[in-house]
C-alpha positions in Angstrom: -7.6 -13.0 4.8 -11.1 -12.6 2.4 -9.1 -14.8 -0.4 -8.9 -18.0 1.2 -12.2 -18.6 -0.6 -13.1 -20.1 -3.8 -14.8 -18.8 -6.5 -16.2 -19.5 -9.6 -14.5 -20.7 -13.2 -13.2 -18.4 -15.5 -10.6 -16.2 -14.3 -8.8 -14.6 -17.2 -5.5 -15.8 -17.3 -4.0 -11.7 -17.9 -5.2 -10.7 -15.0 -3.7 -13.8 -12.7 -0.1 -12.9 -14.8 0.1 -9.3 -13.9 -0.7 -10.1 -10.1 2.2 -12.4 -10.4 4.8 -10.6 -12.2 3.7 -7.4 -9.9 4.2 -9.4 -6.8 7.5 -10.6 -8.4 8.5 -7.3 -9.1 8.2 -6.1 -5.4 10.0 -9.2 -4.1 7.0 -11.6 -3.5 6.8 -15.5 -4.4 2.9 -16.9 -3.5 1.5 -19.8 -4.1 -0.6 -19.6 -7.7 -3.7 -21.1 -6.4 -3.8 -18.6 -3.6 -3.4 -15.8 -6.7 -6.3 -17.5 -8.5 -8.9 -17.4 -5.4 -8.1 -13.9 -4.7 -9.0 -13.2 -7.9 -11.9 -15.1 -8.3 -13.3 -13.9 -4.7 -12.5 -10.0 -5.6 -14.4 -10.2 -9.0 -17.1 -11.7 -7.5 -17.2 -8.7 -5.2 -17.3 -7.0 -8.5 -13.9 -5.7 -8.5 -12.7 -5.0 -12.4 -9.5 -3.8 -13.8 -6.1 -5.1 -13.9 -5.4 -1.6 -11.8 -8.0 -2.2 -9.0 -7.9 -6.1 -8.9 -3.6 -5.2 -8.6 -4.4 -2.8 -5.5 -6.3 -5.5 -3.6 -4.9 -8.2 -4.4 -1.9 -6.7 -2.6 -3.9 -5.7 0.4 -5.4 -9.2 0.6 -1.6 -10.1 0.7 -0.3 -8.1 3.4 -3.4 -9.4 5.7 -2.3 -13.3 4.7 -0.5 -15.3 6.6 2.9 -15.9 4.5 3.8 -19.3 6.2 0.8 -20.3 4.3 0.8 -18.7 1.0 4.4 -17.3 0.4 6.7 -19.5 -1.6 10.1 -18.1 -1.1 11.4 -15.1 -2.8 14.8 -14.7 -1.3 17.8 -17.2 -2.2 17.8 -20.4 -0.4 20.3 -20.8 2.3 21.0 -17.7 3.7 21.4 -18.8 7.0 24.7 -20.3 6.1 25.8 -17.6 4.2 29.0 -16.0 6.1 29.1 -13.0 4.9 27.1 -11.0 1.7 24.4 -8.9 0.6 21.0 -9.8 0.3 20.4 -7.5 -3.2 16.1 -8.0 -3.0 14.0 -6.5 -2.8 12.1 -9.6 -0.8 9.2 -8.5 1.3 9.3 -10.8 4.8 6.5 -11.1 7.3 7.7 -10.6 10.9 7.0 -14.1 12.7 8.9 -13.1 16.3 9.7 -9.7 17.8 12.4 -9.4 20.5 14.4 -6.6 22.0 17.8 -8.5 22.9 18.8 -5.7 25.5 15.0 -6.2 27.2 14.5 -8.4 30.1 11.6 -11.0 29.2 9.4 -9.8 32.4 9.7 -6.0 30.4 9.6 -7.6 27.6 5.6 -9.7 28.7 4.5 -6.3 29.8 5.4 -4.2 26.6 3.6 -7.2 24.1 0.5 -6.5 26.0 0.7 -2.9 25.0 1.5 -4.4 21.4 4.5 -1.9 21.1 8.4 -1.9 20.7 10.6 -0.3 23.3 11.8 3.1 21.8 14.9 4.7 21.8 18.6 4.3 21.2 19.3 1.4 23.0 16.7 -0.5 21.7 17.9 -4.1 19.5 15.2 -5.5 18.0 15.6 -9.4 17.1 13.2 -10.7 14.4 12.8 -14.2 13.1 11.1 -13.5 9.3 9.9 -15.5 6.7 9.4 -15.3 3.3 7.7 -18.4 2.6 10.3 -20.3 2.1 13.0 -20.2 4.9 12.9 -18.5 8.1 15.6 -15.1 8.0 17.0 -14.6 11.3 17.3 -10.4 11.2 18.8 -7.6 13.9 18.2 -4.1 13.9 21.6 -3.0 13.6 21.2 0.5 14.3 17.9 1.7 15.9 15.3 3.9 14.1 12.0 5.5 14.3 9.7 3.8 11.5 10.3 0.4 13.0 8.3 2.1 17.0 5.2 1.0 15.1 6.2 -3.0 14.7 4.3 -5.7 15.4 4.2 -9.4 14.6 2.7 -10.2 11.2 3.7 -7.2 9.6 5.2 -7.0 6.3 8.9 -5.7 5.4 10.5 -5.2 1.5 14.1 -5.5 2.3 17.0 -4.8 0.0 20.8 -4.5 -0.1 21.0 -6.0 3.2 24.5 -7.2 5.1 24.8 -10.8 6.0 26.9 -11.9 8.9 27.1 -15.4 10.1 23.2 -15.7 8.6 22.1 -13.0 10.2 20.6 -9.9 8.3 21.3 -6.8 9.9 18.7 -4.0 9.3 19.3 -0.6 9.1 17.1 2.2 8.2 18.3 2.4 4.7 17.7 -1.2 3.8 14.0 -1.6 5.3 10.6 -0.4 4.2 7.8 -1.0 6.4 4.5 -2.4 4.4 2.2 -2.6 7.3 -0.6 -5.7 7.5 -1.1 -8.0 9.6 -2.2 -11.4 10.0 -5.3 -13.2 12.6 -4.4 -14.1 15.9 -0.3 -13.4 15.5 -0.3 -10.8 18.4 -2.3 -13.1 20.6 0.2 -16.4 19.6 3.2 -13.8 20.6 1.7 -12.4 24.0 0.7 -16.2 25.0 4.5 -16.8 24.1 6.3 -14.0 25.8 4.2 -14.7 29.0 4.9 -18.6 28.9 8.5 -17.5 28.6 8.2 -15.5 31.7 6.8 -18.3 33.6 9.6 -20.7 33.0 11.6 -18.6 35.0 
């Protein structure tokens, strides 16, 4: 993303606090000196205002890279958790994308055209993280918003079953964000087709 750079002294503290506790608010834990050199890099562009710094400094978000910024805003452990709910919200960033009822040679083909199967008997596999853990996730019942998904895209999550670790998605319990983050849907396509060489 634009805010991996540094900028000058002088941030105001107020600004750097609202970012946080906004990011907080909408289930996001990231790193403080990432918040600072956002902020720093989008007033140097001449970006003012709690409001419009607040805007992208979100969009700056949802193109980073969460393995590298995000901290953890969901409860440690939940991949030994037997059975719960996962109250959130926590926003994830989709690492791995895979349809469990999709042969892997359909499967190579489909991530070069970048899209999910659609349709009913589609069961998307996900391995997520929040910057703190990887969340193993299913789509436990198939739906429309998610025909748009790709690797390094961002999900707010709440209220979500968990079975044996697993958080099982349903349309109710998901909110696409959207983003994206350099290079992810090449890493995946180089995967998949590795994958289907091993074979």
């Amino acid at each position: 993303s634009m805010c991996a750079g540094r900028g000058g002294p002088g941030l105001q503290r107020t600004a750097m606090d609202h970012v946080m506790a906004s990011f907080s608010s909408k289930g996001v834990a990231v790193r403080p000196e990432w918040v600072q050199q956002c902020l720093q890099h989008l007033q140097g562009q001449g970006i003012t205002g709690e409001s419009a710094l607040l805007d992208h400094a979100w969009q700056q978000l949802l193109a980073s890279d969460f393995n590298l910024v995000g901290l953890g805003a969901a409860p440690a452990d939940l991949c030994h958790l037997e059975a719960g709910v996962l109250k959130g919200p926590v926003v994830v960033q989709v690492d791995t994308l895979s349809d469990a009822g999709e042969s892997i040679s359909d499967a190579t083909e489909r991530a070069v055209r970048q899209q999910p199967r659609e349709g009913d008997r589609r069961s998307l596999s996900l391995n997520c993280t929040d910057g703190g853990q990887v969340l193993r996730c299913f789509e436990y019942r198939p739906w429309p918003s998610l025909n748009g998904l790709k690797v390094g895209m961002k999900l707010q999550i709440q209220n979500v079953n968990v079975r044996h670790g697993l958080l099982l998605l349903v349309d109710a319990n998901v909110h696409l964000l959207g983003g994206q983050v350099d290079g992810y849907l090449e890493r995946e396509e180089r995967r998949l087709k590795e994958r289907c060489l091993r074979i």
